[in-house]
Structures are given as structure tokens and as C-alpha cells.
N, C-alpha and C positions, 0 to 999 in steps of 0.2 A: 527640409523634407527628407523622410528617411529612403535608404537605397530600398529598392524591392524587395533584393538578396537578404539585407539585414532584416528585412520585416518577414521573410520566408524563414532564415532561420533559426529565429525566436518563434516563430507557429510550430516549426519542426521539433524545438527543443523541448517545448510545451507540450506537442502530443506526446512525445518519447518519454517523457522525463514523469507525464501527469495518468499515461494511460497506458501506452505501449509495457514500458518495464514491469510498474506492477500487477498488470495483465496476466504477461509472460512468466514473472514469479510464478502467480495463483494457478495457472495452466501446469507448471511445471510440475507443483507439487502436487496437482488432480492425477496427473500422468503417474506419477509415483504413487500413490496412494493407492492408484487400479490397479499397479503391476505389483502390490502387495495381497489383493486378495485372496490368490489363493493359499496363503499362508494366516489366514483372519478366522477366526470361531465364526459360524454364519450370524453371531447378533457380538456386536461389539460395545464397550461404555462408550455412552458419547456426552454423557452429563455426571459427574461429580460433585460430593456434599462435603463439609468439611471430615467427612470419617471413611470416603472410599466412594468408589464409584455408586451411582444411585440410576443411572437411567439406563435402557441398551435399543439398540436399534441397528439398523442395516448399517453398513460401511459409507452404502450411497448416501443417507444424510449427511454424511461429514464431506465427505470427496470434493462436491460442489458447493460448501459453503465460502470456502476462500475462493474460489473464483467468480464467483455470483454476487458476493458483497465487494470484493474488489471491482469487477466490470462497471456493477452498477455506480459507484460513489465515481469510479473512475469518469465514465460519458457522461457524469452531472458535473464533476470539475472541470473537464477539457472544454464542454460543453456549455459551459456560461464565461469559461476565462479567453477561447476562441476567441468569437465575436467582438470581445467589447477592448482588447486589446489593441489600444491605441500606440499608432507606430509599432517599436518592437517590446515595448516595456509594460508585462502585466502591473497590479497594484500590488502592495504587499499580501492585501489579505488573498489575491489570487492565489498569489506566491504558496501560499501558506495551506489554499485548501487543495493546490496541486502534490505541495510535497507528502499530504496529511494522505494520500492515496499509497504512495509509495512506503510509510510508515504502518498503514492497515492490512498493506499486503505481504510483509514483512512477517508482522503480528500474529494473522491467520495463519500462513503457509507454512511456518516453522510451528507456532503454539500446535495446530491440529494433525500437519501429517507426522509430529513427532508423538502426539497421544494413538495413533492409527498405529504409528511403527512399533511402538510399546506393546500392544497387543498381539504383535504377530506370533502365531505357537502357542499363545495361551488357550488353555483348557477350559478353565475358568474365569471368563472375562472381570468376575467381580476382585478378581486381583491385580484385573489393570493400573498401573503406575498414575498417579497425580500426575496431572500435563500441568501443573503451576510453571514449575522451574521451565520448562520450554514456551510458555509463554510468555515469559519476563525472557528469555534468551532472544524470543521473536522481537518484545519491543524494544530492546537493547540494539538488538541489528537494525531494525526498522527504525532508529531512531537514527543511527551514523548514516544509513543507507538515504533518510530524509534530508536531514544535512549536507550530505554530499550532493545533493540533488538539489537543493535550495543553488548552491554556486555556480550548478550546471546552465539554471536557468537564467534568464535576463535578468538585469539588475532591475530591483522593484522602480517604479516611476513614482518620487515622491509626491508628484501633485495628482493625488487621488481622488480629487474633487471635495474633500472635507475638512483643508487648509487652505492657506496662503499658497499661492503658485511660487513653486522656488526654480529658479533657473541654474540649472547644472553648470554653468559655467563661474557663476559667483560663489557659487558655495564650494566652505573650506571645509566640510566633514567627510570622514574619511569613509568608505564602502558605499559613499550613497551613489 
């Protein structure tokens, strides 16, 4: 039988790891993003073609996309990997749609408030910078930042109900 503590602090690591951080990312960079604009042309690019910016619109479109799509995916992963978290070990694929929160909020938070930071001072929004490069820079970080967060969390429970029941104590492979 698992101790309580151990089963508290795999729910804790869970909520921290699957909603809490990439939350607080996506907030962070909302905060930044507001205490940019008075430094923003009143319509800013916020869509890009392959030859240059193509769309514009308020700053507020963008502000609250990374934390609106982070929250939301976040309380749909914590929110079904909770519950069904047997003892203290989600399954892999929990594992997997928890860490996938911390890597999208990565992605957004860096890829967009660095296309918002691009445009501060500009005159001309339609010479706003390509936010490519800062988006591969966000899924670069949001990739180590998921990673590191996979090892934070409980080790997966290999008997996921779609095998064989394997008993941690016979078994010789190693990370399981």
C-alpha cells in the first residue's frame, strides 16, 4: 500500500510540473507583453506570410494567447491525469500529455512575446521582424524545459492496463 505522503507528493508534482509552471510561464510573459505597450504602434503584425508581415491587429490578440492556450490544455492534462492516478505513478502517456503543457508554453511565451518585443518603436509595423527564429528558440527551450520536467515527475507505472502486469521488483531494465 502506498504511504499518503508519497501519493500527496506525486499529485503535487503533477499539478506543479503539468499546470502550475506553464501557467506561470504564460502569465509571465502576458505581464511583459502589457508593460510593452506603450512602446507598440496602436495596430501591430500578428500574422506573417512567407514575404513579411500580412495581418495587424490590437496587441490584446496576442497578449492572451499563450496563456489561454496554456491554461486551457493545462486543466485538461492535470484534469484527467488527477483522478485516475493510481497510487503515486501516472502512465506514460500521462507523463507525456503533462510534460507536452510545459513544452507549449514554452513555444507560445518565447515565440510571441518576442514577435510583440520586435515591434516596439516601430513606425511601420509592416517591417516587423519574422518571429520564425523565436519560435524554434521557444520549442528548443520548451523541449529541455519538458524534459527536465518528464524526471521531475513520478516514474511512469509500466502496467498501463494495455500489457502484461510487470512487477517492479523482478524486473531488470533500467529507468523503469
Amino acid at each position: 500500500m502506498t504511504q499518503p505522503s508519497t501519493t500527496a507528493s506525486a499529485r503535487t508534482r503533477i499539478l506543479l510540473i503539468g499546470g502550475g509552471v506553464p501557467v506561470l510561464m504564460a502569465a509571465l510573459a502576458a505581464v511583459l507583453m502589457i508593460s510593452w505597450i506603450p512602446q507598440l504602434p496602436a495596430e501591430i503584425a500578428i500574422h506573417w506570410n512567407g514575404s513579411g508581415a500580412d495581418g495587424f491587429g490590437s496587441v490584446w490578440s496576442l497578449v492572451f494567447v499563450p496563456l489561454g492556450i496554456t491554461a486551457v490544455f493545462c486543466a485538461v492534462s492535470v484534469g484527467s491525469a488527477l483522478p485516475t492516478v493510481e497510487e503515486e505513478r501516472p502512465t506514460f502517456k500521462q507523463k507525456f500529455v503533462l510534460v507536452t503543457g510545459m513544452w507549449l508554453s514554452a513555444l507560445l511565451s518565447v515565440g510571441i512575446a518576442s514577435s510583440v518585443a520586435g515591434q516596439r518603436g516601430l513606425t511601420d509595423v509592416v517591417a516587423a521582424p519574422d518571429p520564425g527564429p523565436a519560435l524554434l528558440i521557444g520549442a528548443v527551450v520548451g523541449l529541455i524545459l519538458a524534459a527536465i520536467a518528464w524526471f521531475v515527475l513520478p516514474p511512469a507505472d509500466p502496467n498501463d492496463g494495455y500489457g502484461p502486469v510487470i512487477d517492479d521488483e523482478d524486473t531488470d531494465r533500467p529507468g523503469s
